[in-house]
C-alpha positions in Angstrom: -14.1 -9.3 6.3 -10.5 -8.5 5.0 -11.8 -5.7 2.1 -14.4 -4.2 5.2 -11.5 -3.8 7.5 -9.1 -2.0 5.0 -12.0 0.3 3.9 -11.5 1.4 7.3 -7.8 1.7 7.2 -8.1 3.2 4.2 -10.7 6.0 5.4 -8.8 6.6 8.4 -5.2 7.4 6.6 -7.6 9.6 4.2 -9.0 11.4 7.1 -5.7 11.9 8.8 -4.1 13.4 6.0 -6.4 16.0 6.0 -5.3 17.6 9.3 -2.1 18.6 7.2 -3.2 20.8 4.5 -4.3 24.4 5.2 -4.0 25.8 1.8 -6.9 28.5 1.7 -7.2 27.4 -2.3 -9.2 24.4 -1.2 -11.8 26.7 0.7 -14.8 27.8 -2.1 -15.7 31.4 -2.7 -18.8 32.1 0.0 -19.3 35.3 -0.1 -20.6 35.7 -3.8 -23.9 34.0 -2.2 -26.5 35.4 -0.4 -27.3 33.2 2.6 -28.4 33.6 6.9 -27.4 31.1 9.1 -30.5 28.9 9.6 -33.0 28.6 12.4 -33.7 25.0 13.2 -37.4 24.4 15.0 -37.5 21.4 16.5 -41.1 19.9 16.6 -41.0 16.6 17.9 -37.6 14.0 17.6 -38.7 13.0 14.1 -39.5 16.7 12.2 -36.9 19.5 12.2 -37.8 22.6 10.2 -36.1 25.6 9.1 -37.7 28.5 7.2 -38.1 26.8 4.0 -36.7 23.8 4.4 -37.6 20.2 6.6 -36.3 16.7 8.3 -38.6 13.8 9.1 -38.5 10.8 9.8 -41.2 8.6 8.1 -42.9 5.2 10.3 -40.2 3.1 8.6 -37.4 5.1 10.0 -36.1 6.6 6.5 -35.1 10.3 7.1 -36.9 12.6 4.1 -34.5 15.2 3.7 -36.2 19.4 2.1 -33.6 21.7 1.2 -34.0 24.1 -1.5 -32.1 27.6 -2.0 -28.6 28.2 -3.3 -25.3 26.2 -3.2 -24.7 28.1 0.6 -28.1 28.1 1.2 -29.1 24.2 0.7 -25.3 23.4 2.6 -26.0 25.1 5.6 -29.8 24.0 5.5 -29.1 20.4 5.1 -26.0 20.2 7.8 -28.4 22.6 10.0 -31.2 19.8 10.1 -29.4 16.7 10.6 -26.6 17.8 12.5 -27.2 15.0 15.1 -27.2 12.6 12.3 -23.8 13.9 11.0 -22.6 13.8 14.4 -23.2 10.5 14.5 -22.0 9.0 11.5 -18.9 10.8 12.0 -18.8 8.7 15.5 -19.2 5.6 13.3 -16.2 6.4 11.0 -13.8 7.4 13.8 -14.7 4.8 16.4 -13.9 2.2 13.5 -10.7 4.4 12.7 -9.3 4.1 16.0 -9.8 0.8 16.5 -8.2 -0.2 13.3 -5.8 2.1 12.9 -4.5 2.3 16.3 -0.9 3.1 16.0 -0.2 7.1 15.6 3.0 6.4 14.1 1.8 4.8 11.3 -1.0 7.2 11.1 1.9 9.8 10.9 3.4 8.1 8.5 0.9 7.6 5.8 -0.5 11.1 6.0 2.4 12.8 4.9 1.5 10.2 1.9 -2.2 11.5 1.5 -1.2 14.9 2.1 0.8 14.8 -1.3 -2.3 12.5 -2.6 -5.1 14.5 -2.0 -3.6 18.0 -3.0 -5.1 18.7 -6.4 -8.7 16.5 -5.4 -10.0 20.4 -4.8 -9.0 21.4 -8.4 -11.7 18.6 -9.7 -14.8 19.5 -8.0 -16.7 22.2 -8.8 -17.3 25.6 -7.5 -20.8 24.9 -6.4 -20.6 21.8 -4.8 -17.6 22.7 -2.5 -19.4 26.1 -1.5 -22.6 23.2 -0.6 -20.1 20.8 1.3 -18.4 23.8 3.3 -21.8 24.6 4.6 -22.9 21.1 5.6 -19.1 20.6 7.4 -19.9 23.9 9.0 -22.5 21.6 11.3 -19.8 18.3 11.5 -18.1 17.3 15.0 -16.4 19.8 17.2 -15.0 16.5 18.4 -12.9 15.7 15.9 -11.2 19.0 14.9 -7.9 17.5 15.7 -8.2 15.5 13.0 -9.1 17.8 10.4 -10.4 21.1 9.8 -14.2 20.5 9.4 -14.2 21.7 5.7 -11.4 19.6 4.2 -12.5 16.3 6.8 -15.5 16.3 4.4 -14.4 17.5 1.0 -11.7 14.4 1.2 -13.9 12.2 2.7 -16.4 12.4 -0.8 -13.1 10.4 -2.2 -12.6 7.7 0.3 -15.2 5.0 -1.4 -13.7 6.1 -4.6 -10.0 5.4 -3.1 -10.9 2.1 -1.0 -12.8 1.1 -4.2 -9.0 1.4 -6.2 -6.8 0.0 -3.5 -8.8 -2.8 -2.0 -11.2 -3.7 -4.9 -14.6 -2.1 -2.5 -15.7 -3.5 -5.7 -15.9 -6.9 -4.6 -19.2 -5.6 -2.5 -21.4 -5.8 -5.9 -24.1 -3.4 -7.0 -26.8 -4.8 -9.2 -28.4 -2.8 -11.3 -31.1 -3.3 -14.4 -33.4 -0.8 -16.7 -36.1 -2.5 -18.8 -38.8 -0.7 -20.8 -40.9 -1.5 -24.2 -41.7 -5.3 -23.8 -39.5 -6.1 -20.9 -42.3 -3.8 -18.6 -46.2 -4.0 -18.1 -46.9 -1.1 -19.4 -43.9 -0.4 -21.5 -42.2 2.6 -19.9 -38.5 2.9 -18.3 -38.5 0.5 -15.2 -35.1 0.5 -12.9 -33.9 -1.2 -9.7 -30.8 -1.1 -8.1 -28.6 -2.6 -5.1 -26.2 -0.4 -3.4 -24.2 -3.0 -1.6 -21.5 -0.9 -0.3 -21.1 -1.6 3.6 -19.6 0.5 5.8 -20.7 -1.4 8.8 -24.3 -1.5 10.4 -24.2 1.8 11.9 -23.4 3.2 8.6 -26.8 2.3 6.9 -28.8 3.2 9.9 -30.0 6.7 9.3 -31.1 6.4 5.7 -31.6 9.8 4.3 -33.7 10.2 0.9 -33.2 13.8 0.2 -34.9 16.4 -2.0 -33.4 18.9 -3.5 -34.2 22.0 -5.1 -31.5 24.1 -6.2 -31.4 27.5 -8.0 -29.8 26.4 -10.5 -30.7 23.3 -12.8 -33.4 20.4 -11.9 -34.5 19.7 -8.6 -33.6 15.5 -7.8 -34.0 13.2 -5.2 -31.2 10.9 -3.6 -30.8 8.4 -1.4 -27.6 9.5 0.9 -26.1 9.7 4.1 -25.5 12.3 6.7 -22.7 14.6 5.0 -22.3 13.7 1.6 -23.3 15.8 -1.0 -22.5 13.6 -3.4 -25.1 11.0 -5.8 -24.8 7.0 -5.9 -28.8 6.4 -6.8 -30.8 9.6 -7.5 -33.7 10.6 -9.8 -34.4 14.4 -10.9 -37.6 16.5 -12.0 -36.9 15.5 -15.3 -37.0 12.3 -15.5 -33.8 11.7 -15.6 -31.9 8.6 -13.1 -28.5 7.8 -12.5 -26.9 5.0 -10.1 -23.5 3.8 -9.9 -21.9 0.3 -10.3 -17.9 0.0 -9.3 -15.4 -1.3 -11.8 -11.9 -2.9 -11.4 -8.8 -0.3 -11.3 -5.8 0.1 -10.8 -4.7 2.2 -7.9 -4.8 5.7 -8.3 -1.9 7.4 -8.4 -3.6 11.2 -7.3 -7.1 12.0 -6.6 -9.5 14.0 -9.0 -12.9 13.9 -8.8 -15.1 11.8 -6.9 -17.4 9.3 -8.6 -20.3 10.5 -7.1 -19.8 14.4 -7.6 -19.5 13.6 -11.4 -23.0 11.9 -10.8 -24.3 14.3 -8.5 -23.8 17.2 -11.6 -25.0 15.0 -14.3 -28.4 14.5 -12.1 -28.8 18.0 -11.2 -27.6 19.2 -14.6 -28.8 17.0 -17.6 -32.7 15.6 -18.6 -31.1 13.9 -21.8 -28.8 10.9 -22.3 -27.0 13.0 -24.5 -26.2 16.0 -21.8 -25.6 13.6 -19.2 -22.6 11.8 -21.4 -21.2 15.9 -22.1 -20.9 16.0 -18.0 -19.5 12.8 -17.7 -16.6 13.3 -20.6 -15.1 16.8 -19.2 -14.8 15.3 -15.7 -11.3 13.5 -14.9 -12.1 10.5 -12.4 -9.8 8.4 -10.6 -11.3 4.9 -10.6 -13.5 2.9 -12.5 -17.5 3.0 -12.5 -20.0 2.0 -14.6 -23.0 5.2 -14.2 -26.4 3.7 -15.6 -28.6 6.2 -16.9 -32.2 7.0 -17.9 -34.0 9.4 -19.8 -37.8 9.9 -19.6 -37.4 11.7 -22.5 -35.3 9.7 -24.7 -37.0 6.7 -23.5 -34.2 4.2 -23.0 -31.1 4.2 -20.6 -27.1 3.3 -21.3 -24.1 2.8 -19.7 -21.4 5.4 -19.1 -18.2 3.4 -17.9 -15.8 5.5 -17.2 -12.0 5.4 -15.9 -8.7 7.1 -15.5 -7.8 6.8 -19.1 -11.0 5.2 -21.1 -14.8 5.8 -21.9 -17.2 4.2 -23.2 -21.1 4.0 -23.4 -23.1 0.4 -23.8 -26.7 0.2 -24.8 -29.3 -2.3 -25.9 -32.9 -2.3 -27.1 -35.7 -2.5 -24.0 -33.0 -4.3 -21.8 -29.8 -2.9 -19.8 -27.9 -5.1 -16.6 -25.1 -3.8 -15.0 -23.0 -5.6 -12.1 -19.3 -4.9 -12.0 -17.9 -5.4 -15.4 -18.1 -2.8 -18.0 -19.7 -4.2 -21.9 -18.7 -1.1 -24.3 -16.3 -1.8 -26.8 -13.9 1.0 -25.0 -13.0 -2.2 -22.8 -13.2 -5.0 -25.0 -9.7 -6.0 -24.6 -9.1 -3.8 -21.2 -7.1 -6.5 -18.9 -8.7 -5.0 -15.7 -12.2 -5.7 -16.7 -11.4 -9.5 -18.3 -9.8 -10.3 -14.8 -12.5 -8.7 -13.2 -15.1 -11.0 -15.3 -13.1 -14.1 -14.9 -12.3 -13.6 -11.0 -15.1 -11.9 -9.2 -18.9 -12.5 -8.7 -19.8 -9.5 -11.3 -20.5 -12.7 -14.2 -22.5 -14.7 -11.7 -25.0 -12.4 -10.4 -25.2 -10.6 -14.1 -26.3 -14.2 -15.3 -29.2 -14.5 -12.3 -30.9 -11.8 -13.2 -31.1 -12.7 -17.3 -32.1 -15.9 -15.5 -34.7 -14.3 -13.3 -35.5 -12.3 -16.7 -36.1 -15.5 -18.5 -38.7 -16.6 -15.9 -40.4 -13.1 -16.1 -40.1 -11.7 -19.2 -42.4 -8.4 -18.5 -41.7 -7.1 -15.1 -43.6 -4.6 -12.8 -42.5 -2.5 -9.8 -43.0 -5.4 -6.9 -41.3 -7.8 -9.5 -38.4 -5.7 -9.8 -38.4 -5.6 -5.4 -38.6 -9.4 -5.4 -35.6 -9.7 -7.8 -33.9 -7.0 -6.0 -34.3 -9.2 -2.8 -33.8 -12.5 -4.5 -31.2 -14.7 -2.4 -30.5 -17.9 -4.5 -28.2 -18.7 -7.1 -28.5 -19.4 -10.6 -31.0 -22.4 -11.0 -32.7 -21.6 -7.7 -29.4 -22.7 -5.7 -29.1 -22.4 -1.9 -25.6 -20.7 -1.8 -25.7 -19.5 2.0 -27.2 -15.9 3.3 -24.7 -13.4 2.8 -23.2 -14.8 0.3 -21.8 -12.3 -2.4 -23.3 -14.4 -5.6 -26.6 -13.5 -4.6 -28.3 -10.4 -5.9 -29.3 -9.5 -2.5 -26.6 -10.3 -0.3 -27.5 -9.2 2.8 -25.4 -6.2 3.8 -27.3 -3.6 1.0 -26.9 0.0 2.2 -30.2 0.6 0.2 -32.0 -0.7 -3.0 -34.3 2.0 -5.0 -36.9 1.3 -7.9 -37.0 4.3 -10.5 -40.4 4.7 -12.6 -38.3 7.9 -14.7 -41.8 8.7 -16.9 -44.0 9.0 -13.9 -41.5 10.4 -11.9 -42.3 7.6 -8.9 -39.2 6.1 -7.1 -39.3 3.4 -4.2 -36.7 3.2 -1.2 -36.3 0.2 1.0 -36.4 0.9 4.5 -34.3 -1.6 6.8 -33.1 -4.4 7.5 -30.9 -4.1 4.1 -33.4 -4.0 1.4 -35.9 -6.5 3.2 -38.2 -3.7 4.4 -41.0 -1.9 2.9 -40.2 -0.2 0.0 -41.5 3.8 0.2 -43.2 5.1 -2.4 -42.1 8.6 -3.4 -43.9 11.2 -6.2 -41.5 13.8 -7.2 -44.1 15.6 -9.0 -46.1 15.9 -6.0 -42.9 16.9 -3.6 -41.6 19.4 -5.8 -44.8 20.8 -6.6 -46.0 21.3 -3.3 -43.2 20.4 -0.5 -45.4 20.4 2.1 -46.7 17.5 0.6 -43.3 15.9 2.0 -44.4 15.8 5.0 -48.3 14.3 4.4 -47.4 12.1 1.8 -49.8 9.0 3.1 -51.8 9.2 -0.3 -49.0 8.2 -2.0 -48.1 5.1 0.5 -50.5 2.7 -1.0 -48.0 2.6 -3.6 -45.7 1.0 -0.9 -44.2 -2.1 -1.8 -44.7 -4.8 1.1 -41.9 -6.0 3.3 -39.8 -9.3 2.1 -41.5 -12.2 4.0 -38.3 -13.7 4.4 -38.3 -11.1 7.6 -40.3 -13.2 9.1 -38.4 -16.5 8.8 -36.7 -18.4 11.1 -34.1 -18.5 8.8 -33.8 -14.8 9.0 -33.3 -14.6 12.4 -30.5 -17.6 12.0 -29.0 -15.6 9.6 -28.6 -12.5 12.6 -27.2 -14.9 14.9 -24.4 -16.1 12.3 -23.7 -12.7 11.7 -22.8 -12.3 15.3 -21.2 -15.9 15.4 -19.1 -14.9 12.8 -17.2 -11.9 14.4 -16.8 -14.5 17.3 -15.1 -17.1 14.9 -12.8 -14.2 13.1 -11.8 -13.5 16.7 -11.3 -17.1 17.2 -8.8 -17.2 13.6 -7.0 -14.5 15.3 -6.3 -16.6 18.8 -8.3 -14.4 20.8 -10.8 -17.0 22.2 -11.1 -20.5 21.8 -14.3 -22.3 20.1 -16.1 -25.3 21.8 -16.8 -27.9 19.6 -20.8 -27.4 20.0 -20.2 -23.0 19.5 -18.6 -24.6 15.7 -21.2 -26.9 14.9 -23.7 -23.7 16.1 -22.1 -21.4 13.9 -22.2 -24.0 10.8 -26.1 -25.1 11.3 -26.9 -21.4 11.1 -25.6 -20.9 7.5 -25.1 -24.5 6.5 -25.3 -23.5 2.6 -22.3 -20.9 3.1 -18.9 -22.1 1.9 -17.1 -19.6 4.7 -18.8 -21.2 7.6 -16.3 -24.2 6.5 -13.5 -22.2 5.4 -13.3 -20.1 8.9 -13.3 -23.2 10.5 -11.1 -24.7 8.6 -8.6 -21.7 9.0 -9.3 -21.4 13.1 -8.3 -25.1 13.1 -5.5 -24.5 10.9 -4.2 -22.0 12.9 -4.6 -24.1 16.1 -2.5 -27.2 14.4 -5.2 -29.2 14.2 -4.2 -29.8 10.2 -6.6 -33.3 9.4 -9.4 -31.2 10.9 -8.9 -28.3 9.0 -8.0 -30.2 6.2 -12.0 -31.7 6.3 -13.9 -28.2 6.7 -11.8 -27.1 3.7 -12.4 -29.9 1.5 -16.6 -29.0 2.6 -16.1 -25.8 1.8 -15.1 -26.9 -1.8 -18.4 -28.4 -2.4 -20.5 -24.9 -2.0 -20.5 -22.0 -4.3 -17.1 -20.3 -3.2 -18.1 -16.2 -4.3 -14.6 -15.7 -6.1 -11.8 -17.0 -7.9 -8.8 -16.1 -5.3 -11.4 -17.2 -2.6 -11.4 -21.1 -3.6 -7.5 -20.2 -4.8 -6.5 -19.2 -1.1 -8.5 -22.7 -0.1 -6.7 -24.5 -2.2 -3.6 -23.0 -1.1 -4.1 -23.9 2.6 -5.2 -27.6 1.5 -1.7 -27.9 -0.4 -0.2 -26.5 3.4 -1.9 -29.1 5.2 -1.0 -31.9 2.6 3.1 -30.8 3.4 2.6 -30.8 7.1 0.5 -34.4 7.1 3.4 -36.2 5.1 
């Protein structure tokens, strides 16, 4: 929970040191584009229209997202149709915010900090896609203007993954990612699935947005977003082209440049080759670490772009590319970041289950690549507890996506996580005809079904620990006190999860009950701890216990 909670911190200093800078250069040159403030039409609570443009919400609650026009045009248009979505994942953010960061002398504080960090972040992103965020912010919160200005509240806020990511390793939440074609796929074309497992709290991953957009300038793309980013993490563009992103290890940034997922955003709406997409990815200057998979239709095959504050590098194979959290070019070979990172983390362990899971299915189709995406055991079929971060699906998924780049068909998993029906998308047939956005049933047989385990009671055991667990952090914390039946609850729920012994062993701990303590950590030792410093800060309280027991 520690890395969650400091997201939060982290977002809210960001945010507060917006407030502070006024400097018109961050504010993007609007009137060189033609542009009317937009008309929404609202024709039910699940379809929004404006004159070209539209908002629905599918029977699987996903949120498909029509804007096309110019920079101006598609920002005002996009923050136009979902402004109650905006609204309320702005309410997400800032509830968190407050209650984490309560103390408004700290928050004073540290955005004098930000201010200086964040002055040059405008500087880095371009032209275009400031002009598009300063229309969507035009539709944010009137509520929390005394924050921010609504302009600069969002520009910064397109950097706060990238600088949680860098100061609290957000990296540790592992993306999965994998491109086969030739022999690897039934019928030999590019094949891609993904895990974005980047949690920002339930809320955060409620109103799922795939959006398609068709800009004036370069290829129209679809991505799968949120409510006020402009921004790309998993996207796929007319031409065949796909990009997702997988976080590396850095070091913390020491001034912010340009976020991770405008550099993707341009090389999706900007590049159809390998070639052009490496170009956009080389003249940007980042801030932290991130590995960018990408596919070409056209050139058949997809790489690695891993690129950092000071290093780049592409990786490729033949028919086969797996990405986690480490980086594999020769750029960082000897790179002490990334052999940490390899040594420390869960990146290793889940890049080994899916060779493993390759191994078993050597030529994979689209529902093959869902039930790896989805898959929940560790290596050798191991039960290693729900949740836990090993796993290739680890239960917390913001979405997953499946890209078939040649046929220019993409899948999206609807909720819970990526458990629910994956929605079948043809970008031919959107682009060609958007209308057909919003009667797209023909193209649902293509859906892939929902994840039986849905339908588990294990499943539903694994809802009820999640709420168990915030009752036990509570507990650590001295807040409440557990009864010896609420422990042996919260442990029966997950029983294959090393924290459901390491929580009690630290609630106990804390309580000076140190033989008790010293018996849940010694169970938690015999389960597949997800990192290094995890069984390290076990370890550490068993050697405490052993000094207070003499």
């Amino acid at each position: 929970m520690m890395f969650r909670n400091l997201f939060y911190c982290l977002f809210a200093l960001l945010l507060c040191s917006c407030g502070i800078s006024k400097s018109i250069k961050h504010k993007p040159e609007i009137s060189k584009y033609d542009y009317k403030i937009p008309t929404v039409i609202k024709h039910s609570d699940s379809l929004f229209t404006t004159k070209n443009n539209s908002l629905l919400q599918n029977k699987f609650g996903q949120w498909e997202l029509y804007v096309s026009g110019n920079p101006m045009e598609i920002g005002l248009n996009t923050g136009a149709l979902y402004e109650p979505l905006y609204h309320y994942q702005e309410e997400v953010f800032f509830e968190k915010v407050e209650e984490l960061v309560p103390s408004k002398f700290k928050q004073t504080m540290l955005r004098q900090f930000l201010k200086w960090y964040n002055r040059k972040m405008y500087l880095h992103i371009p032209e275009e896609y400031k002009t598009e965020i300063y229309g969507i912010s035009q539709y944010a919160s009137d509520k929390y203007n005394y924050i921010a200005p609504k302009y600069l509240r969002n520009l910064y806020l397109h950097g706060a993954h990238d600088i949680g990511h860098a100061m609290q390793d957000l990296a540790l939440v592992g993306c999965s990612s994998l491109a086969l074609w030739g022999n690897y796929t039934q019928d030999g074309k590019l094949l891609l699935g993904r895990n974005f497992d980047f949690y920002a709290g339930d809320k955060f991953a409620e109103n799922k947005i795939i959006a398609f957009v068709k800009p004036t300038q370069g290829y129209p793309f679809a991505s799968v977003t949120w409510a006020g980013m402009a921004g790309v993490v998993s996207g796929m563009n007319i031409a065949g082209l796909t990009i997702t992103l997988n976080a590396g290890k850095s070091d913390i940034p020491l001034v912010a440049k340009t976020p991770i997922s405008i550099v993707a955003r341009e090389i999706l709406q900007y590049a159809e080759t390998i070639e052009q997409a490496i170009a956009i990815a080389k003249k940007r200057a980042v801030f932290v670490s991130e590995a960018l998979m990408v596919s070409s239709a056209k050139d058949k095959k997809a790489v690695l772009i891993e690129v950092s504050p000071d290093n780049f590098g592409v990786f490729e194979m033949a028919n086969k590319l797996i990405c986690t959290n480490h980086f594999r070019s020769k750029a960082y070979a000897e790179d002490e970041n990334n052999k940490k990172h390899i040594i420390e983390s869960h990146s290793q362990y889940r890049f080994d289950k899916i060779e493993e899971i390759l191994r078993k299915n050597p030529v994979m189709n689209p529902q093959k690549i869902a039930d790896l995406l989805r898959n929940k055991e560790g290596i050798a079929d191991q039960k290693i507890g729900y949740g836990n971060e090993k796993a290739l699906n680890q239960l917390l998924a913001h979405h997953a996506v499946i890209f078939q780049p040649e046929d220019l068909l993409m899948w999206v998993s609807s909720n819970p996580y990526q458990l629910g029906e994956f929605v079948a998308y043809d970008l031919k047939e959107i682009f060609l005809n958007k209308k057909k956005i919003l009667t797209s049933q023909h193209i649902r047989k293509l859906n892939i079904a929902k994840d039986d385990f849905l339908d588990s009671v294990q499943y539903q055991n694994y809802e009820l620990f999640r709420k168990e667990d915030r009752r036990v952090t509570k507990a650590i914390l001295g807040e409440i006190n557990l009864s010896p039946a609420a422990i042996q609850h919260y442990q029966d729920l997950n029983p294959e999860y090393w924290k459901v012994y390491s929580n009690i062993g630290r609630y106990y701990f804390e309580k000076g009950y140190y033989k008790a303590a010293q018996i849940e950590f010694n169970k938690a030792l015999t389960k597949e701890i997800t990192t290094l410093p995890d069984r390290e800060t076990i370890e550490r309280y068993l050697h405490k216990i052993d000094r207070k027991l003499r």
